[in-house]
C-alpha positions as CSV (number, residue, x, y, z in Angstrom):
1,X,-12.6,10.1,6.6
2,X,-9.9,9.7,4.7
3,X,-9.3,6.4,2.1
4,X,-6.2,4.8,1.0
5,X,-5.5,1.8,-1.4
6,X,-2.3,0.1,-1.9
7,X,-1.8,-1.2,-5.0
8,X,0.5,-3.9,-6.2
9,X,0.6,-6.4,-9.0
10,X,-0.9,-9.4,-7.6
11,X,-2.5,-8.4,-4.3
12,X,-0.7,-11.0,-2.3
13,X,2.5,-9.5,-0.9
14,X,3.2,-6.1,-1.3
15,X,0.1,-4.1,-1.2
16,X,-1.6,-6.6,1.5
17,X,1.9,-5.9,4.1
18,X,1.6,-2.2,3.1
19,X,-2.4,-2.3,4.3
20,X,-2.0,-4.5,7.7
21,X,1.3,-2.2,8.1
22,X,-0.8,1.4,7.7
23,X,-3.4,0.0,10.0
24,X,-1.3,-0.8,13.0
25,X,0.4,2.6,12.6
26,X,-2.9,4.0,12.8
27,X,-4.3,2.4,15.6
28,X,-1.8,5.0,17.6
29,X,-3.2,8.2,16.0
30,X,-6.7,10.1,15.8
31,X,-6.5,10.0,12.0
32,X,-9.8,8.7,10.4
33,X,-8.8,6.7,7.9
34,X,-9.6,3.6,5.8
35,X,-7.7,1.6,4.4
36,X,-7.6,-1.3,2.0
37,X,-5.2,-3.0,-0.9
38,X,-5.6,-4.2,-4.6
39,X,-3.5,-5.7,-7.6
40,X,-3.8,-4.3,-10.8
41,X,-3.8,-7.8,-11.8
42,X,-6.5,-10.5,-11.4
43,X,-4.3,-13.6,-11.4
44,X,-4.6,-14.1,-7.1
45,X,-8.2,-13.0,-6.7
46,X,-9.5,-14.6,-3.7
47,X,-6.7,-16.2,-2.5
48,X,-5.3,-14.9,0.7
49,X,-1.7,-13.0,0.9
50,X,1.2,-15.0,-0.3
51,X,2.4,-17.4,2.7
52,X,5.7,-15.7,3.0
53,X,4.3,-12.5,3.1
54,X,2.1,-13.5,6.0
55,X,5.0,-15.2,7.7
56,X,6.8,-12.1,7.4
57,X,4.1,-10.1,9.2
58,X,3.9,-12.5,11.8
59,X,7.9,-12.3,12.1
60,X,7.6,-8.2,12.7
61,X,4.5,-8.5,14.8
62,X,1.5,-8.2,12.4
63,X,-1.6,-10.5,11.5
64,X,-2.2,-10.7,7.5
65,X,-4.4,-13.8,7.8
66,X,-7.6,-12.4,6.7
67,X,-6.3,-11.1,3.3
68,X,-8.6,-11.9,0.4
69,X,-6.7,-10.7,-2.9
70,X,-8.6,-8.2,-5.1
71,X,-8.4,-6.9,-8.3
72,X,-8.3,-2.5,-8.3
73,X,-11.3,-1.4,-10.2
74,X,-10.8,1.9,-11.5
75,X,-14.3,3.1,-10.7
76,X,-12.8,2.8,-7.3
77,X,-10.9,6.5,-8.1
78,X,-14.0,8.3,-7.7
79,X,-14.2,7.3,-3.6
80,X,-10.9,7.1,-2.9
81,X,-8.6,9.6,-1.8
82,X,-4.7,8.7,-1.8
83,X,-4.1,5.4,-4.1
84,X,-0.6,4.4,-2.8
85,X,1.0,2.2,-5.8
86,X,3.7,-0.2,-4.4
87,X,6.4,0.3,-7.4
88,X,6.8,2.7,-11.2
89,X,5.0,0.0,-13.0
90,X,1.9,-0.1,-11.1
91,X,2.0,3.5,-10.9
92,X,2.2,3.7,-14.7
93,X,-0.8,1.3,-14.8
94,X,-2.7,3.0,-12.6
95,X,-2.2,6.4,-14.0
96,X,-3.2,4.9,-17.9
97,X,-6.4,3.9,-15.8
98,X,-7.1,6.7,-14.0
99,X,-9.7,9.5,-14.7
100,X,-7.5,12.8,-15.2
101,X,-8.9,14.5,-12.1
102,X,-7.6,11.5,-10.0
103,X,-4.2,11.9,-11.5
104,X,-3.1,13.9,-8.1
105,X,-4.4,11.8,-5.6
106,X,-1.8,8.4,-7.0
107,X,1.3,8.5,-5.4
108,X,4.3,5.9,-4.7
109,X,4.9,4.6,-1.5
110,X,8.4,5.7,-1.4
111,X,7.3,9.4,-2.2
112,X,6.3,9.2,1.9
113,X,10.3,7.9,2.5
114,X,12.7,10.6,2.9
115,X,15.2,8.2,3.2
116,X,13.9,5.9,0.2
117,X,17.1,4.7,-2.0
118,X,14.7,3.4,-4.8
119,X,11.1,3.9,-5.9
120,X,10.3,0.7,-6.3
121,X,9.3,-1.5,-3.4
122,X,10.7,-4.6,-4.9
123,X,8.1,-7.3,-6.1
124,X,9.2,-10.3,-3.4
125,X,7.4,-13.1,-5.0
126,X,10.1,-15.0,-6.8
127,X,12.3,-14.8,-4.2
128,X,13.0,-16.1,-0.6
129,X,11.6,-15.6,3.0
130,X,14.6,-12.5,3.5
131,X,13.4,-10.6,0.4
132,X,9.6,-10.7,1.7
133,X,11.4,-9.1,5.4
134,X,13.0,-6.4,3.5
135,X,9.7,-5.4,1.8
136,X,7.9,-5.2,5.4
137,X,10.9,-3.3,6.6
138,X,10.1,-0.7,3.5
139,X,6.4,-0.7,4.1
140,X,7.3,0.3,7.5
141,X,9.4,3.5,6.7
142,X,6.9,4.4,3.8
143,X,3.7,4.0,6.2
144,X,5.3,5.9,8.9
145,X,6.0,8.7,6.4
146,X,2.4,8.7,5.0
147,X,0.6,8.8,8.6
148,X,3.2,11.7,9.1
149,X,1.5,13.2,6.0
150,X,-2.0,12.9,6.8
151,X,-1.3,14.4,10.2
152,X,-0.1,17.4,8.3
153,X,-2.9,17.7,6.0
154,X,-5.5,17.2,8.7
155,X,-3.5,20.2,10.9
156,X,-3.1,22.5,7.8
157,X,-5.7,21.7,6.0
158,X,-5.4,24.6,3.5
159,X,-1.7,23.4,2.6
């Protein structure tokens, strides 16, 4: 089995749409693969996912109700595979955290977008509705790219 985290800063939009988002996409495949979401922050801890970002899921088709924010505890490295950091800044606070053989396994989500403009998966929670839309529609291009990924690792698995 394979294990992915999201991380964001908060837990409540980002990384939670990026998690709900990898599922569904998996549900198509024969990948084994779990998947969960964190903030590097613990401002949200148990609180569920930002109401706009659960109206947005809902909008493209997705349930995000049962998100409880967590905080990413760096022990968490040592059983996880692929931490998937939602923007540069969490990636930067992930790597400071991260134990030096772990180093390879953290990754943006845009790295899995060939067609990504930015890095950053913009942070949506001082803006509107619209913004939180755009973030799902990014998730969506990243996610595909990352399941498109683990398929190749799991058919080459010496690559």
């Amino acid at each position: 089995m394979t294990r992915v985290c999201f991380v964001c800063l908060g837990n409540i939009c980002r990384s939670p749409i990026a998690e709900v988002v990898l599922r569904r996409l998996l549900l198509s495949t024969d990948l084994d693969v779990e998947v969960s979401s964190a903030g590097t922050g613990d401002w949200h801890v148990g609180r569920p996912a930002d109401d706009r970002a659960q109206a947005a899921l809902r909008r493209h088709g997705y349930d995000g109700s049962g998100h409880i924010a967590r905080q990413f505890d760096p022990a968490e490295f040592a059983d996880l595979d692929l931490v998937v950091a939602m923007d540069r800044s969490n990636l930067r606070d992930l790597r400071r955290m991260s134990p030096p053989d772990a180093l390879a396994r953290i990754r943006l989500l845009s790295s899995f977008d060939s067609d990504a403009v930015d890095e950053d998966v913009p942070d949506p929670y001082y803006g509107g509705s619209d913004g939180v839309d755009d973030v799902v529609a990014l998730v969506e291009r990243g996610c595909r790219g990352l399941v498109a990924e683990l398929q190749r690792q799991r058919d080459t698995p010496d690559a």
